[in-house]
Every structure is written in structure tokens, then in C-alpha cells.
C-alpha positions in Angstrom: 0.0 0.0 0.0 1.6 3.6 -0.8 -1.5 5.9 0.2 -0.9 8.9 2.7 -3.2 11.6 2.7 -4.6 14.3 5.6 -5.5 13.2 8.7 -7.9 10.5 8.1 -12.1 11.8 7.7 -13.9 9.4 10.0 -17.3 8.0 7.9 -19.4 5.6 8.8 -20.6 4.6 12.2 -18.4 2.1 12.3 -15.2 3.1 11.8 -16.2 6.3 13.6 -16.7 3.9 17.1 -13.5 2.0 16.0 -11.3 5.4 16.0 -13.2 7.0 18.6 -12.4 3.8 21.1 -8.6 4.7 21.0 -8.8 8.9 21.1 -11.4 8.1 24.8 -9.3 5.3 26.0 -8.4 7.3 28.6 -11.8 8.5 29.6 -12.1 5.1 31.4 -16.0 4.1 29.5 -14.3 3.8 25.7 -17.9 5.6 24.5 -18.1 8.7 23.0 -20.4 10.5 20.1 -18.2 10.4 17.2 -17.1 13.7 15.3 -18.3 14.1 11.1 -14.6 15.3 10.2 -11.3 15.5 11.5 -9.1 18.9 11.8 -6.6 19.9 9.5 -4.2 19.2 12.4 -4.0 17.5 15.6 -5.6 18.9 18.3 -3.1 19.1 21.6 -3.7 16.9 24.4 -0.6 17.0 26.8 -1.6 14.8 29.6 -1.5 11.9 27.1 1.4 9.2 28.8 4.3 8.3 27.2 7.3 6.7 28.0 10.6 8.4 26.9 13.6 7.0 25.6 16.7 6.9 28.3 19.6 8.5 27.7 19.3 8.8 23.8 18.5 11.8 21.5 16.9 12.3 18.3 19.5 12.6 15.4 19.7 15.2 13.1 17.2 14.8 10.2 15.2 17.4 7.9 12.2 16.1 9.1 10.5 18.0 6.4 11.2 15.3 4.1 8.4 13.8 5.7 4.9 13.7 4.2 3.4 16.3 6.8 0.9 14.6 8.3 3.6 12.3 10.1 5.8 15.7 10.2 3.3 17.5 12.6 2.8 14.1 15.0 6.4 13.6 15.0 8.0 16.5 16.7 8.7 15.1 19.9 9.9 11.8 18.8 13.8 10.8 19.1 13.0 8.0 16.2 16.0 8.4 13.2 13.7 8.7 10.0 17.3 8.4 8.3 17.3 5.2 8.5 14.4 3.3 7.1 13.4 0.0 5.1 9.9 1.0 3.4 8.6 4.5 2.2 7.3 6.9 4.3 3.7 7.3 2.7 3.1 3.8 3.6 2.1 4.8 7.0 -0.9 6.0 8.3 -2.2 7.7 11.2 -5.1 6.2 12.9 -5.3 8.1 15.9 -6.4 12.5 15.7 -5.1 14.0 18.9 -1.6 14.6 20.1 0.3 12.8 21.1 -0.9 9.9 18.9 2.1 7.4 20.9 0.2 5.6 23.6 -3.1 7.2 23.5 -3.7 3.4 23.3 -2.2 2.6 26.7 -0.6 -0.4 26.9 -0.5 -2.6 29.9 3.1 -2.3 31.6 1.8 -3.8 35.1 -0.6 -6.6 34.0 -2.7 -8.1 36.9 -3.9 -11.7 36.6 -6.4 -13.7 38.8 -6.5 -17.5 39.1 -8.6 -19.0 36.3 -11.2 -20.5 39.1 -11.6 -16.7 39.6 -13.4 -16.2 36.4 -16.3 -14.4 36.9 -15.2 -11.5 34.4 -14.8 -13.8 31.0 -16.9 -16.4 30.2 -16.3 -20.4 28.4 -16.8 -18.9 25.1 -14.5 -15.8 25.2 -11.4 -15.8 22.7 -7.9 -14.5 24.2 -4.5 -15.5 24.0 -3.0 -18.2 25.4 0.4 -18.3 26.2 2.7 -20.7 28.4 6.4 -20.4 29.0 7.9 -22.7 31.7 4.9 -24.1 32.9 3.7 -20.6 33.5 0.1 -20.5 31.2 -1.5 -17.3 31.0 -4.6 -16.5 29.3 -5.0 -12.4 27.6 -8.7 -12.1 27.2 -9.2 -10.4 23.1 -11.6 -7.8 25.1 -9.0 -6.6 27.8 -6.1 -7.1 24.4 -8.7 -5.0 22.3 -9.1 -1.8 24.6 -4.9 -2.2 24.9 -3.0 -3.7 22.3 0.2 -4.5 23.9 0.7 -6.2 27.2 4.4 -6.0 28.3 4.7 -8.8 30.9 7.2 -11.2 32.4 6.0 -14.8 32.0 7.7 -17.9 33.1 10.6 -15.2 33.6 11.0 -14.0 29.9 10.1 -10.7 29.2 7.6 -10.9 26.4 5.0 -8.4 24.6 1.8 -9.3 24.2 0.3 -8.0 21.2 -3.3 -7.6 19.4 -4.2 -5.4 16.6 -8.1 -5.8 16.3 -8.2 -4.4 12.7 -6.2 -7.5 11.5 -7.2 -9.8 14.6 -3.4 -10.5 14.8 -2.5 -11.9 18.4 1.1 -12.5 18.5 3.7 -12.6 21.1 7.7 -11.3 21.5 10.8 -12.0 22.7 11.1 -7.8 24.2 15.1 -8.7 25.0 16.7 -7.3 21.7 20.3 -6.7 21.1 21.2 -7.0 25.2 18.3 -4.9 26.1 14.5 -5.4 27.7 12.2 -3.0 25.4 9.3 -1.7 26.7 6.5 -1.5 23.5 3.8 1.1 22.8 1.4 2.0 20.3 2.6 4.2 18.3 -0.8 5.4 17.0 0.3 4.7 13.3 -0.9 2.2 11.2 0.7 0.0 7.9 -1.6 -2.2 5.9 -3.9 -1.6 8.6 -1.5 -3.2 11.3 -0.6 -1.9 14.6 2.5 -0.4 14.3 4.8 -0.1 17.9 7.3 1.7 19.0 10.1 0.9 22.0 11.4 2.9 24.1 14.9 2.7 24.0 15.1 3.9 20.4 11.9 5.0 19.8 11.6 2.9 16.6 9.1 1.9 15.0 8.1 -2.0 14.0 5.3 -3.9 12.3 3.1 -5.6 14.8 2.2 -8.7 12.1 5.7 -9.6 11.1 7.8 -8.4 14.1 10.4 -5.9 11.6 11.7 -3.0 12.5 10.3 -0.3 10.0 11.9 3.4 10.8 15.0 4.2 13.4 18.1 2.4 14.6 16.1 -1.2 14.7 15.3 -0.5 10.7 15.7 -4.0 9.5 16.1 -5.9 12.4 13.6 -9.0 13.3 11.9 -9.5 16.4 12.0 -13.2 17.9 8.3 -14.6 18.2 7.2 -16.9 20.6 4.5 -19.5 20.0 1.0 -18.6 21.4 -2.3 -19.3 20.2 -6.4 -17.7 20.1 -8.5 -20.0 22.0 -11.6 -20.3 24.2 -11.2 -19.7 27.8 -13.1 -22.7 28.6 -10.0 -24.6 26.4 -7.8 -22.8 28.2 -8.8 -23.8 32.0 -9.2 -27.6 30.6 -5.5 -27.7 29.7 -4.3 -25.2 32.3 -7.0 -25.9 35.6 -3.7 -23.6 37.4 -3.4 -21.3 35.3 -4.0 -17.3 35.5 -6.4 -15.1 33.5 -5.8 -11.4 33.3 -8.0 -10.0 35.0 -11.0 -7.6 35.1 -9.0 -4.4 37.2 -5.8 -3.1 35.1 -6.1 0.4 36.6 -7.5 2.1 34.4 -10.9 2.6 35.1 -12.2 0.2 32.4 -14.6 -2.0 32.1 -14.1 -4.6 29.9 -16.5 -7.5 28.0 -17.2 -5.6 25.2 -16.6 -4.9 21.4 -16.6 -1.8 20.1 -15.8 -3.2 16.5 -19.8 -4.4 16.5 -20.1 -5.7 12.9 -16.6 -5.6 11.9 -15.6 -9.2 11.0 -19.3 -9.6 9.1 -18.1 -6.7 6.9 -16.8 -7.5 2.9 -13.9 -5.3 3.4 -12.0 -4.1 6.0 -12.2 -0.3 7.4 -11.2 2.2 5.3 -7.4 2.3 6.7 -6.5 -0.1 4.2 -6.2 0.4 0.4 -9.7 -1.3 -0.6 -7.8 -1.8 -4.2 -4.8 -4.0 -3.2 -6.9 -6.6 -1.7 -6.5 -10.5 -2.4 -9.7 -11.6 -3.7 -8.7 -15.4 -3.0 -10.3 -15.5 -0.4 -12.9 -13.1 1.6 -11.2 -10.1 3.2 -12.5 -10.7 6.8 -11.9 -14.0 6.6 -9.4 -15.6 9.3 -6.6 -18.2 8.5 -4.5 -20.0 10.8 -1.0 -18.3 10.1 2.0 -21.0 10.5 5.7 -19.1 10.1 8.5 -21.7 10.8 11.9 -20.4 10.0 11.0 -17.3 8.6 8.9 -19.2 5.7 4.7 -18.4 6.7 1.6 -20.2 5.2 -2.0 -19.7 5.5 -4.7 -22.1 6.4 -8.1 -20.7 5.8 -11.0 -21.3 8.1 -13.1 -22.2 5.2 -10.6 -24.6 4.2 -10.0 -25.7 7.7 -13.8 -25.8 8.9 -14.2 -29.0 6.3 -10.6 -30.9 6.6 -10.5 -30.8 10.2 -6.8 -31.1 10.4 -4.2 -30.6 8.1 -1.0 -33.1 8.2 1.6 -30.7 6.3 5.5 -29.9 6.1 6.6 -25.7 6.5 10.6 -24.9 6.1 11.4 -28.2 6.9 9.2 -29.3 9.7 6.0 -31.7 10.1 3.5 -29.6 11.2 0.0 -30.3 12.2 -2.8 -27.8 12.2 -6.5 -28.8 14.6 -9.5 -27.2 13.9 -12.3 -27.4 16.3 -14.6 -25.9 18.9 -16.8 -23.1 19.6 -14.6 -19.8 20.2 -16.6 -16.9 20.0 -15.8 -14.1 17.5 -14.4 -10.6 19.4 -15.7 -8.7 16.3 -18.7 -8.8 15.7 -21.5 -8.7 18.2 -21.2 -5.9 20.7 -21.2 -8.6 23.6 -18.8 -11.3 22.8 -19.9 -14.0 24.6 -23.3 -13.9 22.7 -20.6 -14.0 19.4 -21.2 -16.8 16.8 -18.9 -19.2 16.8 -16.1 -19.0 14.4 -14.5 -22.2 16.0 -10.3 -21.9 16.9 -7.2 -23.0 14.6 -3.8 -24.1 16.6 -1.0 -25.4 14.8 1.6 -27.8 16.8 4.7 -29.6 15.5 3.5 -33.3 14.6 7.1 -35.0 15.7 7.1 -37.1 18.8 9.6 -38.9 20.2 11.2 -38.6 17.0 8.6 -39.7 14.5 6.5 -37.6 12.6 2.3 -38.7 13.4 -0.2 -37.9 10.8 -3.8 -37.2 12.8 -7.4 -37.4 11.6 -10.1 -35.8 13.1 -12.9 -38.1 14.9 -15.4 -35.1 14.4 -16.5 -34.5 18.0 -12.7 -31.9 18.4 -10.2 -35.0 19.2 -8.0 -36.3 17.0 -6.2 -39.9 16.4 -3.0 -40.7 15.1 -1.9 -43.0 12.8 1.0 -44.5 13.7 0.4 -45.2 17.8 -3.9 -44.7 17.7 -3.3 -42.8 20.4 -6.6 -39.5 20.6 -5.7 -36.1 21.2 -7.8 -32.9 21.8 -7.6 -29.9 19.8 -5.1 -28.3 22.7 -2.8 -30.9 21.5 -2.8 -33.1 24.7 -2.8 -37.0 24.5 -6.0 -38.4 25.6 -6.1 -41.7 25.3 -3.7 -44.5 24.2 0.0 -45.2 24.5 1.1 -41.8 24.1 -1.3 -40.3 26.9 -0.3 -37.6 28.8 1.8 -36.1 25.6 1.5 -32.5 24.3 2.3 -31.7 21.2 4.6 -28.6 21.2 3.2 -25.3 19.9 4.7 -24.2 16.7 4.8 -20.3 16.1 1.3 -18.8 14.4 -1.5 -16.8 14.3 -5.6 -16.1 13.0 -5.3 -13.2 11.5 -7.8 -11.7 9.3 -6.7 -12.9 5.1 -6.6 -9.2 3.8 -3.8 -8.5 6.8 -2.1 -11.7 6.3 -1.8 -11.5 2.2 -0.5 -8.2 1.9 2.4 -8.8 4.1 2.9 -12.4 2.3 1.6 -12.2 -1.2 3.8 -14.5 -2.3 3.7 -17.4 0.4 1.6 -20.7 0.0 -2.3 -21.2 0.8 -3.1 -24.2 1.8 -5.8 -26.0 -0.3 -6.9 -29.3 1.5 -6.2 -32.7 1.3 
């Protein structure tokens, strides 16, 4: 996409409740009337938060080679436009008041209850699910929605937690880069409609989807992902009965359980932040695919595909992979209340080698699983149910469910899977 124009005019109801969500975040309700047209310019809010960059300052660069747009929100930003691997129209700004960096306020102090304390997210409800070092953690999508980034310490890794709800992308870093722990924001721009952050040790910017570093001294580099998955909670608590759910109290004043996307995933394209004549007509723009990236080398299963085959028994960079389709996850855009959501059912991709040999599943059609070579049942978590290799779990291989418009435009060229 190379499209940069004047701060964006909101239209439609909509988008209008999408944009408005992140300039209110900070009112503590997320509700607002939304406004007919944006200024020519930011309007000034000062008591927006930030966190600055230690100890480094912003290099010198005529920043009126900028389109002016990105110029104006800019100013107090340390980031070195010098150095940069994709143009600077590219990016948009999806946020109207300054400063645009963190009016989406991450969570840098995250606060989890027990999973039997779960009166704040019910069976249904999609999140995150994570695990490092037997530490499981579940990041409900309505809590991830309202925030973006969660910058945590699980299992004793620092790792950010990300979501960007225009591209239902849920993925998870590595935040030690290069010696140091980042701290990530939202930077309040956008890139193919993608969240795009910001640390603060650089202040550079990077592509929430694909984890590269776009503009400033991380131009180029590669974050390190770490395998999570969208679920149900109710999945969640059956493989994790100790785990911990964030919960409902972040500080913030919020209250949480909602969507303010109403209608979004039922939608033909996606909001107007992305350029409606670049999209991949393969496949539906809203619809999800289970995103599998081994190596560096991604591939999309879609949910259409995925809904009939059940499982998919496949090879990425290298590596037997399996992907499980199943259950009754509920969607976190589309109905305002999201445990009333239909169900769009979860995909969870796992490496399919145990113990040395690669197993090639079918599904039973009730969300379990049987191998081949040992007949041994598995759920769609992964875990060995019943037969000689009970007990087992499969280990998580590094993907997503993003939305296809989001996925294809950063991988036009990778494989779709097609079935069996």
C-alpha cells in the first residue's frame, strides 16, 4: 500500500466507534459520540502518557522530508527517520489527537487472577494463550482490544503481548533485543492496517504482524516470536485448571467484556485504513486463517478450508506440522457482547514429531484427534487423551488467526493451503 493523505475523515458509524475507542481510551467508558470530520491538524492533548527514551536523542534529520501529516505528530519523537526500510507514505495515522504514541495505553503492570476466579470472561470468550515454563496465561481479546500491547514477564521472559483488532493478529515477543529489555507502545500509526509499535529505547518503530523493525536504529532488524495461540477460555482452563487469567481491574478505570468493533468481522472489506484496491480476492477479506511461520517461511490455512478438513498433516521450512480445527470460540468482532458472538471455531498449529517420529492425525469429528502410527486420541489443545502416548503435548509451533486481507498483503507470495 503507498496511500498517505490528511488526517484520516472518519465516515461511517463504524469506523467512527473504531477510531473513537482509541482517542477516549483514557476517559475510562471507551464511549463517545463520534465527530463528522477530523481537523486539518492534531488537536493538543498533553496529559496523554508516554514513555521516553533513556539516555538517547533524536539525530539530526530534515524532518520536512516527511509527508506532513507524520511531520506535525512527530515532533517530539527521538526516532532516526534516516534510516528506514519501506517509504514513508506507507504509513498512516489512525489516531487525531496529540500525542498519537500511547493514546492506546498499553498494559506495563498486568494483573492476573486465578482462572477458578473467572467471573469477568466467560467459556466462550477468545484471548490469548500463552505458556512459558509451565507458566500458562490467558490475555482475554476484550482486555487485548481496549490495549494492544501487554508488556509482561511470564515464566521469567520478558515478552509483549500483542493484538491489533483491525487484523485480529494476536502474537507474542521476545522484548530482549540486542542485550536490552524494550518496553513496547502504540505508536498510533498504522501500515496495511497493522498496529505499528514503538520501544522505548530507540523509539523505533516496528510492524506488529511480522515483528520488523520499519523506521529508526532497529530499521531491519527482526523481532523473535514466541508460540501462542487464540482459544476459548473454557480450552484454556481444561489444559491449564492452574493457570492465571488477566483479569478484570488493570487500573484504568475500564470496564471490559465488550466490542466496540460491532459488525466488523461480518463486513466485505476491511475499514477504510487499508487500500480497498490492493486486496487478495482469493479469499474473503474478513476471513481468518490460521498463520504457521516456521523459520521465517509463513503459510495460511483458511478457516473455510480448515472448517471441512479438520486437520491438516503438512511440512513448512522443513518441519512436520500439524494444524487442529475445532470448537466453539466466539468471535471478538462482531456482536457488541462477545460471549453472545457466533462461533467461528479456533485453529492451533503444533509440531506433529514425537519422540522422533512424525504422526499424521485425523479428526474423529467431536474436536479430538487420532493418530496413525500409535492410535493414540488427542484434543484440539494438543494433549494426549487416550492410548499409548497419553499424557503427551504436542509442542506449539509459532502462528496466528489473522484476518486474510492482513495476512496477504504482508505475504503475497507465500503458500495457501488448499486441502487434502
Amino acid at each position: 500500500m503507498k496511500r498517505f493523505g490528511p488526517l484520516i475523515a472518519i465516515t461511517g458509524i463504524a469506523v467512527a466507534v473504531a477510531i473513537i475507542l482509541a482517542v477516549t481510551l483514557d476517559r475510562g467508558t471507551g464511549e463517545s459520540s463520534a465527530p463528522t470530520t477530523s481537523p486539518a491538524a492534531p488537536t493538543t492533548a498533553p496529559d496523554a502518557p508516554t514513555t521516553e527514551a533513556p539516555g538517547v536523542t533524536a539525530p539530526d534529520f530534515d524532518r520536512s522530508q516527511l509527508p506532513v501529516d507524520l511531520e506535525i505528530v512527530s515532533q517530539e519523537w527521538i526516532t532516526d527517520f534516516s534510516r528506514t526500510t519501506i517509504a514513508y507514505d506507507e504509513l498512516l495515522i489512525g489516531i487525531r489527537a496529540l500525542p498519537i504514541r500511547d493514546r492506546i495505553r498499553p498494559i506495563d503492570d498486568p494483573k492476573f487472577n486465578p482462572v477458578s476466579n473467572r467471573d469477568h470472561v466467560a467459556d466462550r470468550e477468545p484471548g490469548l494463550s500463552l505458556e512459558i515454563d509451565g507458566d500458562a496465561r490467558f490475555y482475554p481479546l476484550s482486555i487485548l482490544t481496549a490495549h494492544e500491547i501487554v508488556n509482561d514477564v511470564v515464566g521469567g521472559q520478558p515478552v509483549a503481548v500483542t493484538y491489533c483488532p483491525l487484523c485480529n493478529s494476536a502474537i507474542v515477543f521476545d522484548r530482549i533485543f540486542g542485550g536490552q529489555e524494550l518496553r513496547f507502545g502504540v505508536s498510533g500509526l498504522l501500515r496495511n492496517s497493522d498496529l505499528v509499535m514503538w520501544d522505548n529505547i530507540t523509539e523505533s518503530l516496528w510492524q506488529q504482524l511480522t515483528g520488523e523493525g520499519l523506521i529508526g536504529q532497529f530499521a531491519g532488524s527482526q523481532l523473535t516470536f514466541l508460540p501462542s495461540a487464540i482459544t476459548s477460555f473454557g480450552d484454556f482452563t481444561r489444559k491449564h485448571p492452574g493457570g492465571q487469567v488477566l483479569g478484570p481491574d488493570q487500573g484504568f478505570g475500564r470496564n471490559y467484556g465488550f466490542n466496540p468493533y460491532t459488525g466488523y468481522s461480518s463486513r466485505s472489506t476491511p475499514f477504510g485504513f487499508f487500500d480497498q484496491d490492493n486486496l487478495d480476492d482469493r479469499f474473503p477479506a474478513l476471513e481468518r486463517v490460521v498463520n504457521v511461520t516456521v523459520d521465517g517461511t509463513a503459510k495460511a490455512y483458511p478457516f473455510s478450508v480448515m472448517e471441512t478438513a479438520r486437520v491438516a498433516n503438512d511440512t513448512v521450512a522443513g518441519v512436520d506440522i500439524v494444524v487442529l480445527w475445532g470448537g466453539d470460540t466466539a468471535d471478538a468482532l462482531d456482536t457488541t457482547e462477545i460471549a453472545q458472538a457466533t462461533g467461528v471455531g479456533t485453529g492451533i498449529a503444533f509440531d506433529r514429531t514425537v519422540d522422533g517420529q512424525a504422526l499424521t492425525f485425523t479428526a474423529n469429528g467431536d474436536d479430538t484427534f487420532t493418530d496413525a502410527e500409535t492410535d493414540t486420541q488427542w484434543d484440539l489443545n494438543g494433549t494426549a487423551l487416550v492410548g499409548p502416548l497419553t499424557g503427551t503435548q504436542l509442542a506449539p509451533v509459532v502462528h496466528g488467526n489473522e484476518f486474510w486481507f492482513a495476512w496477504a498483503a504482508f505475504n503475497p507470495d507465500a503458500e495457501v493451503y488448499g486441502g487434502a
